[in-house]
C-alpha positions as CSV (number, residue, x, y, z in Angstrom):
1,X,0.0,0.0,0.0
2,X,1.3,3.3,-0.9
3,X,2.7,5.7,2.1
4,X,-0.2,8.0,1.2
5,X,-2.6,5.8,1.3
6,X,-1.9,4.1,4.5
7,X,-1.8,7.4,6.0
8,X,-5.1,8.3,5.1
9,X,-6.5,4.6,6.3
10,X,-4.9,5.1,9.6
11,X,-6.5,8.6,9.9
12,X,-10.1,7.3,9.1
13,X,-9.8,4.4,11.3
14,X,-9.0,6.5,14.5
15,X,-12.4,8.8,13.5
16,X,-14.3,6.0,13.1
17,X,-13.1,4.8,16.9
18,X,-14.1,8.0,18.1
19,X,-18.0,7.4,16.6
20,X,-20.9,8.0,19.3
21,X,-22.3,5.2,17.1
22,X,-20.0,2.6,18.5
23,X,-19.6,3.3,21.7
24,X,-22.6,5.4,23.7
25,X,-24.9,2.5,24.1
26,X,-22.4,1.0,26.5
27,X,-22.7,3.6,28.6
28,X,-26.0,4.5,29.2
29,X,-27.3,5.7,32.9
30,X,-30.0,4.1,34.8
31,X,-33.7,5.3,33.9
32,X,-35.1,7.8,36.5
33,X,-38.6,7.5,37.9
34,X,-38.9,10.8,36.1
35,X,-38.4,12.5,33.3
36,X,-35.2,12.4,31.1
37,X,-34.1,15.9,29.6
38,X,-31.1,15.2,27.0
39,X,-29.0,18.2,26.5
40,X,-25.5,18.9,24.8
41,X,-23.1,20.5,22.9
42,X,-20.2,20.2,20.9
43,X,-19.0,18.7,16.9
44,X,-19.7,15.3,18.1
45,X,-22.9,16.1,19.8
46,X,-25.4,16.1,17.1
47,X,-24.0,12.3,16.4
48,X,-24.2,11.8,20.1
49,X,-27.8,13.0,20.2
50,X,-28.7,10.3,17.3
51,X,-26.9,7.1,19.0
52,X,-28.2,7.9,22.2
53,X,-32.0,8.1,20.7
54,X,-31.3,5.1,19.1
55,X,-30.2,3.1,22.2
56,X,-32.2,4.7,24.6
57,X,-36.0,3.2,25.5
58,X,-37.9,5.5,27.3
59,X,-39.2,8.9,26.5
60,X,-36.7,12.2,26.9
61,X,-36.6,15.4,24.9
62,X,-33.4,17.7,24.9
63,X,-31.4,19.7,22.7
64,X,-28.1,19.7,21.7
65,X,-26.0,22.6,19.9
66,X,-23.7,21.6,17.0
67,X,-20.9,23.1,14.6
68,X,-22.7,24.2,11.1
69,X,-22.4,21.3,9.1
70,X,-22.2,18.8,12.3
71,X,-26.0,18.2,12.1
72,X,-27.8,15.0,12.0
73,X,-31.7,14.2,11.2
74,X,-33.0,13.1,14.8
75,X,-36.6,12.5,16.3
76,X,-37.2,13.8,19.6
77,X,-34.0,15.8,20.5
78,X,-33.8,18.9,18.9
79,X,-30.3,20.0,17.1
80,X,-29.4,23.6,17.2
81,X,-25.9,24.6,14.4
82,X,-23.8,27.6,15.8
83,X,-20.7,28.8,14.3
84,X,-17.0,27.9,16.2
85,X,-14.5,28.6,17.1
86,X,-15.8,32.0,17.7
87,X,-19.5,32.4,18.6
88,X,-22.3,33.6,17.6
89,X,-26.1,34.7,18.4
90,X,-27.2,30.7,17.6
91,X,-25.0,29.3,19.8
92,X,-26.0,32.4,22.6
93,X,-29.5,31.5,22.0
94,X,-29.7,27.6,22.3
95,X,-27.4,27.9,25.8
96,X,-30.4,30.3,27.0
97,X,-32.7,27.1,25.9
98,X,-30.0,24.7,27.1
99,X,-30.2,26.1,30.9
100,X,-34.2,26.7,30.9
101,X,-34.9,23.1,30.0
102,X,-33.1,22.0,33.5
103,X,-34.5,24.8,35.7
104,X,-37.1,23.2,37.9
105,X,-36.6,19.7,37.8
106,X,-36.7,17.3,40.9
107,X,-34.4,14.3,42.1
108,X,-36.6,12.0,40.6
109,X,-35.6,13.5,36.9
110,X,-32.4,12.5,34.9
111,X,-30.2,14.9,32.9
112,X,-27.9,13.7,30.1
113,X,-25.2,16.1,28.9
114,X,-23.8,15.1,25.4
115,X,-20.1,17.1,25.6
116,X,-18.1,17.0,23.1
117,X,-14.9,19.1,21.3
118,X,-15.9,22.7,20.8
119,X,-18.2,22.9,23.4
120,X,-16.8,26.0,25.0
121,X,-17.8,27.7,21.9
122,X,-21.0,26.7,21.1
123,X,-22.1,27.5,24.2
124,X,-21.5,30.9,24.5
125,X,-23.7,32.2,27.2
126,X,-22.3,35.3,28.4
127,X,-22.6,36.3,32.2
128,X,-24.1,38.9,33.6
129,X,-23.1,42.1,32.7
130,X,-21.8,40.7,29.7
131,X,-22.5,40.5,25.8
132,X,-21.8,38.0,22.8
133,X,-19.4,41.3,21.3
134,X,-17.3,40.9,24.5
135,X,-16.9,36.9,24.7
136,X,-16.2,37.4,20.5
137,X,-13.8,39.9,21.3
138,X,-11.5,37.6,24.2
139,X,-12.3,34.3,22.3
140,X,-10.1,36.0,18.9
141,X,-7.8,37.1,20.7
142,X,-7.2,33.9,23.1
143,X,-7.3,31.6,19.4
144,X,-4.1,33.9,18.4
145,X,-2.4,34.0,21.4
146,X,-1.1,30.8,21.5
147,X,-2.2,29.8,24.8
148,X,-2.9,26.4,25.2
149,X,-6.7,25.1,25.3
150,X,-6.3,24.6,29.2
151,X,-6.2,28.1,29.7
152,X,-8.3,29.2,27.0
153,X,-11.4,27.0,29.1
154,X,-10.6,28.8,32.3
155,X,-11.3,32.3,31.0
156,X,-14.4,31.6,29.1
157,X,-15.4,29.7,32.1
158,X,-15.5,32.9,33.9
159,X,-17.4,34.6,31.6
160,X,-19.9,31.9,31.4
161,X,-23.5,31.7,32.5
162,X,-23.4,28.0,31.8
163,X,-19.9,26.9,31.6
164,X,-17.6,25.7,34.6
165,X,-20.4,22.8,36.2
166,X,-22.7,26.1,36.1
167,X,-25.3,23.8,33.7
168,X,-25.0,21.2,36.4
169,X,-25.6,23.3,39.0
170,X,-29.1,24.8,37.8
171,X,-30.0,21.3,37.1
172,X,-29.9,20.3,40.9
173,X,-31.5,18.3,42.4
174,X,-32.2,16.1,39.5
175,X,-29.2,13.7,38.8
176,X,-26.8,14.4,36.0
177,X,-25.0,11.9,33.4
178,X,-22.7,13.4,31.5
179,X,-21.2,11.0,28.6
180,X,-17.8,12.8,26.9
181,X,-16.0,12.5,23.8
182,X,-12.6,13.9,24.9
183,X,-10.2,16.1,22.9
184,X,-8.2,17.6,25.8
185,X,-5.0,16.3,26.8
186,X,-5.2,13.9,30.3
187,X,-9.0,13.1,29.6
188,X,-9.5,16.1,32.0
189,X,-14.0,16.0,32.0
190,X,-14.1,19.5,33.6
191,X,-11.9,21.2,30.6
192,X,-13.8,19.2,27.6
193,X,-16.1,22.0,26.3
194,X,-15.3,24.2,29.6
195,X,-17.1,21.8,31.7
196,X,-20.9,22.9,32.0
197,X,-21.8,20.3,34.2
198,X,-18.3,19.3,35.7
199,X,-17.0,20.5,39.3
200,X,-14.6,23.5,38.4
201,X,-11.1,23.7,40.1
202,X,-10.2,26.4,38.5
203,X,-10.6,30.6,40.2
204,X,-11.2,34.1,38.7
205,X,-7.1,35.2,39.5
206,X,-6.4,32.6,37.4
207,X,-8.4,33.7,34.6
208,X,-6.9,37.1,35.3
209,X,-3.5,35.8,35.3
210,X,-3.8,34.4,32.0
211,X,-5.0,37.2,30.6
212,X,-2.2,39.0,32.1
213,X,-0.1,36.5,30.8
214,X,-0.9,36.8,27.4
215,X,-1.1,40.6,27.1
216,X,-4.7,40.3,25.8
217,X,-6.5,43.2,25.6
218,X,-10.3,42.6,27.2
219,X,-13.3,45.1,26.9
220,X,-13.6,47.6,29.9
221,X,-17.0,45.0,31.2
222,X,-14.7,41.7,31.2
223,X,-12.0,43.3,32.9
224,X,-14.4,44.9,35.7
225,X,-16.1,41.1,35.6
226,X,-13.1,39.7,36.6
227,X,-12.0,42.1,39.0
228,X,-15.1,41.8,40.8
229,X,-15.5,37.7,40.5
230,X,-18.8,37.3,42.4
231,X,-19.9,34.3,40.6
232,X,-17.4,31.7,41.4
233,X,-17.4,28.3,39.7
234,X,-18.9,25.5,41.5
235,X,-16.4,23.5,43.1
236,X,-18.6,20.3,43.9
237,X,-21.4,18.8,42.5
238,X,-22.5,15.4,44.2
239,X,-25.5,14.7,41.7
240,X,-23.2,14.9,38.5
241,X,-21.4,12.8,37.5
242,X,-19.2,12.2,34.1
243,X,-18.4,8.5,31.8
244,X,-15.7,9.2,28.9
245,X,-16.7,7.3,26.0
246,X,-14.3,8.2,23.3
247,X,-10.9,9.6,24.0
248,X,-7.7,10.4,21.6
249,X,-5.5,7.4,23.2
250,X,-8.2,4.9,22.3
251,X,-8.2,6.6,19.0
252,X,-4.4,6.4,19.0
253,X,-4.5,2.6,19.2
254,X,-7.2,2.2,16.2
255,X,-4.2,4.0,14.4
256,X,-1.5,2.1,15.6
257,X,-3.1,-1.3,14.8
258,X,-3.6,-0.4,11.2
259,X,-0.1,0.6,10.9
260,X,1.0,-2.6,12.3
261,X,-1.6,-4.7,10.0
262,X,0.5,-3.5,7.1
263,X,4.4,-4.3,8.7
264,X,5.3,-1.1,10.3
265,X,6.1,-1.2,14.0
266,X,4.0,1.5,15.9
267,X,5.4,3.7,18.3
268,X,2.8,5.8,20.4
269,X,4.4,8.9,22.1
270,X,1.6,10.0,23.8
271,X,-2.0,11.6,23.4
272,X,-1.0,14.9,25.6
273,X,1.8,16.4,23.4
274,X,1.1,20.4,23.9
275,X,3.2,23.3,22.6
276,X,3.9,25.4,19.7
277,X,3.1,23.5,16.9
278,X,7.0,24.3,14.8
279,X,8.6,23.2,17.7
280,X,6.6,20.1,18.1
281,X,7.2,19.8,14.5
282,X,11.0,20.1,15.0
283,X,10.9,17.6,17.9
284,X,9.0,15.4,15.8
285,X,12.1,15.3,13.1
286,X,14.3,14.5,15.2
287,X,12.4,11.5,16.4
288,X,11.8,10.1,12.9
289,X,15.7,11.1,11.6
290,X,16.9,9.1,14.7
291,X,14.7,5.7,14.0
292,X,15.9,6.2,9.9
293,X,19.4,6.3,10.9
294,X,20.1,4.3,14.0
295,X,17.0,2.2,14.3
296,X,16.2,3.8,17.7
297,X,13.4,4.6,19.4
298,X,11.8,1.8,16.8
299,X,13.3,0.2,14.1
300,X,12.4,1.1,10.5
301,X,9.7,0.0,8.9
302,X,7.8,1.9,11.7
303,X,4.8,4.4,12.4
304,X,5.4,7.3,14.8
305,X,2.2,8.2,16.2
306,X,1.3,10.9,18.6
307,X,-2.0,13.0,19.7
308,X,-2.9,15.8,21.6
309,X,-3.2,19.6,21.0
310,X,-0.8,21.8,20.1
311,X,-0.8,25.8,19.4
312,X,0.0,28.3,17.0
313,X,0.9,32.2,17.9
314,X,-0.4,33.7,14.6
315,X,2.1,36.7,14.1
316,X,2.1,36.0,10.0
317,X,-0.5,36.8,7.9
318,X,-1.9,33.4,7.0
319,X,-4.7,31.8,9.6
320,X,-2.7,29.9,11.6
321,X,-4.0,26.0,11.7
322,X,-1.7,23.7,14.2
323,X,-1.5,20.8,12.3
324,X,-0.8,22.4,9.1
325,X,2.3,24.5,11.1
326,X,3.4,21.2,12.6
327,X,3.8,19.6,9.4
328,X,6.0,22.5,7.4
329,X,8.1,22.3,10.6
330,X,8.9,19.0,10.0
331,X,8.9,18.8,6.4
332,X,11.6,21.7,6.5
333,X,13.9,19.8,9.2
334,X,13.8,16.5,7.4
335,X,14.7,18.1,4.1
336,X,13.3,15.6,1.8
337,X,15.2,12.6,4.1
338,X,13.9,9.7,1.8
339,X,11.7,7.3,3.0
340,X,9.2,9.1,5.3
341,X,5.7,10.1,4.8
342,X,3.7,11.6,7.6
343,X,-0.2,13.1,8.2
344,X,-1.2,16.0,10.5
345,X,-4.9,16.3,11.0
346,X,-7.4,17.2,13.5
347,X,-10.2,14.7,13.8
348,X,-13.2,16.7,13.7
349,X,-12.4,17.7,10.4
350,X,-11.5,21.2,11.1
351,X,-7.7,22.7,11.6
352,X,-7.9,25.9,13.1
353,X,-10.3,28.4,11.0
354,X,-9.7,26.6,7.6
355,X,-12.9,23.5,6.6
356,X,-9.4,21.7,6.4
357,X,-8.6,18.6,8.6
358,X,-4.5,18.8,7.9
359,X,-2.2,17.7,4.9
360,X,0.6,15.6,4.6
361,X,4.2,15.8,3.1
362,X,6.5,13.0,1.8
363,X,10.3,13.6,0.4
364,X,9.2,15.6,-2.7
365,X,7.5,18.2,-0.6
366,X,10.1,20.6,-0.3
367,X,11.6,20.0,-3.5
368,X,7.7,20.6,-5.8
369,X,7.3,23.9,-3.3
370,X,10.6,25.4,-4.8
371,X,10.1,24.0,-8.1
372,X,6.6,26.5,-8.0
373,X,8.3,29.2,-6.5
374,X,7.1,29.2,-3.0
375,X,9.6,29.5,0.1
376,X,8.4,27.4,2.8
377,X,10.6,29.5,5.4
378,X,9.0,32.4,4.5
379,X,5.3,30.8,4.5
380,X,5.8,29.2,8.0
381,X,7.1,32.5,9.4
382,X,3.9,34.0,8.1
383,X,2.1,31.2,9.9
384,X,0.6,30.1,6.0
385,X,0.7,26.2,6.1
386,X,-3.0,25.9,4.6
387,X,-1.9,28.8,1.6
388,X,1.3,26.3,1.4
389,X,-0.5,22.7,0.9
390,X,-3.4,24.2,-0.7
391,X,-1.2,25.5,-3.5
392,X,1.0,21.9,-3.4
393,X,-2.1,19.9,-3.4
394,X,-1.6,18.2,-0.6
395,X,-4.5,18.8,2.1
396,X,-6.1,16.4,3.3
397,X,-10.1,16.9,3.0
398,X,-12.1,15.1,5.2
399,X,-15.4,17.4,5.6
400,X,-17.6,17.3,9.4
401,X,-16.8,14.1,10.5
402,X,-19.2,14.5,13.3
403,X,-16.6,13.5,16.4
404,X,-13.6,15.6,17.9
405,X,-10.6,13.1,19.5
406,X,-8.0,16.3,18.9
407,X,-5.2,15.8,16.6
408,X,-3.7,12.9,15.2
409,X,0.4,13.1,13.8
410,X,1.8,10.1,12.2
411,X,5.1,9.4,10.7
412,X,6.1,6.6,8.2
413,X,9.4,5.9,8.0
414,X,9.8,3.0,5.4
């Protein structure tokens, strides 16, 4: 099988183990003597909402809230589309729905949150004394920062009506299930999606601090907000609780054992790998140059295979997109070293703002860029690795594949 190809097989196989289709029956909560309000958010929440219908026997109702494009046809719980990674009035809207639906209920009734990836954004329910303008406003400016995802979720947790176990909280005292498709490093339930029905560890001076940290500049109401911090997070909730059903290390492992179904050793480094996405890139290289050379840490033929969610500080022009920065990194420090191929991609279909999963390179990548006139220095200083594989050819197009696992880098060495 051709390196490309393989690559490509390797990537569908760990979307496929991320599908709510295959996993969410196994995990469904006991039936309450009440009622049984479905809500949810997130890219992999619309799918969510259709397997659990499916599976499920008694009656519910709900809601969910879903990427444009993430939608599925369903029968009784209703699928809202709102725009991420930066909100909008659809996704304000259905969280005002969202928290209604579980105000009032008693212990006899059963809440099921669907949480997926993206999440946080679709859920943009600004707190008091805030507006949708504001969370836009610190939500752009957190995406080109290059803060990492952990620190993105406290803020908009604490600018959040609904986010930080806030959703669980208003649901009280009716138990909560909450069944999670993770794409945050450690499997951590209270950062997937910022955590709406999740205990919150996390304070107001450390949202300050990371704002601090990151010189972002916040409008005059989010500043005072946090300043004033009245509306800490819940940090308990006894009658929530949370099952992960689909998580980028099992995804990591569909991977591997297709890579080692066609003779190449598979080497996991890990499903947490954070950081800027060049030097992760760089790192990378080194890895794979090592194995081609010396045979260590795995022997050729082999498949380097790692997760997690890196960053990118957009200081260029172009829009950023981690695994498409990851990838020129390492295509540059290999410098066409023959016989490896490798595949960056997020697996909800999206990389960054571009409808682009990721790309992939092989030995001739560097070599066809030049030949067309394009220095790949200059475009991964201007942070450009979508303009740079879109003009090679070489993007991998997967469209809404309805799940969100994180990111998925592998590395063929032959």
């Amino acid at each position: 099988m051709k390196p490309e190809k393989l690559l490509r097989k390797m990537f569908d196989a760990a979307v496929e183990a991320a599908q709510p289709k295959h996993t969410i029956a196994a995990h469904l909560p006991k039936p309450p003597k009440g009622r049984t309000i479905v809500i949810g958010a997130g890219k992999g929440s619309a799918a969510m909402a259709a397997a659990f219908e499916k599976a499920w026997k008694g009656p519910l109702q709900g809601l969910v809230v879903t990427r444009y494009g993430y939608g599925m046809a369903t029968k009784k719980i209703e699928v809202v589309e709102a725009a991420h990674p930066v909100p909008d009035a659809a996704g304000r809207d259905g969280a005002a729905r969202m928290l209604a639906m579980v105000q009032g209920l008693t212990k006899d009734d059963l809440v099921v949150a669907l949480v997926s990836g993206g999440a946080s954004a679709l859920l943009s329910l600004p707190a008091e004394g805030l507006t949708l303008e504001d969370k836009r406003a610190v939500n752009t400016a957190l995406l080109k920062s290059g803060a990492p995802i952990a620190e993105m979720n406290i803020v908009r947790k604490h600018l959040s009506s609904i986010k930080g176990g806030r959703l669980a909280a208003t649901a009280y005292p009716a138990r909560v299930e909450t069944l999670i498709i993770s794409d945050v490093p450690g499997d951590d339930v209270s950062a997937v999606g910022s955590g709406p029905t999740a205990p919150d560890p996390s304070t107001f001076e450390q949202a300050r601090a990371i704002i601090a940290k990151y010189g972002i500049e916040v409008p005059v109401s989010v500043a005072r907000h946090l300043a004033e911090a009245k509306d800490e997070t819940p940090k308990a909730l006894p009658h929530a609780r949370a099952t992960l059903i689909a998580s980028p290390q099992k995804s990591l492992l569909a991977a591997a054992t297709i890579a080692r179904e066609a003779g190449y050793k598979p080497l996991v480094l890990g499903d947490s790998i954070e950081g800027e996405a060049r030097d992760v890139g760089f790192v990378h290289a080194g890895i794979a140059l090592q194995a081609r050379r010396f045979g260590q840490p795995v022997k050729p033929p082999c498949a380097i295979i790692s997760g997690g969610e890196t960053t990118v500080t957009v200081r260029g022009q172009g829009v950023g997109g981690r695994n498409v920065e990851f990838l020129l990194a390492l295509a540059l420090k290999l410098n066409g070293a023959e016989g490896i191929h490798a595949l960056a991609a997020d697996t909800d279909g999206v990389d960054g703002g571009a409808e682009v999963a990721g790309a992939l390179i092989s030995p001739s990548t560097l070599e066809r860029a030049r030949k067309l006139g394009i220095d790949p220095w200059t475009e991964l200083s201007n942070n450009n690795g979508h303009g740079f594989f879109e003009k090679l050819g070489d993007q991998l197009i997967s469209g809404p594949t309805l799940t969100n696992v994180n990111d998925l880098r592998i590395i063929l060495i032959d």
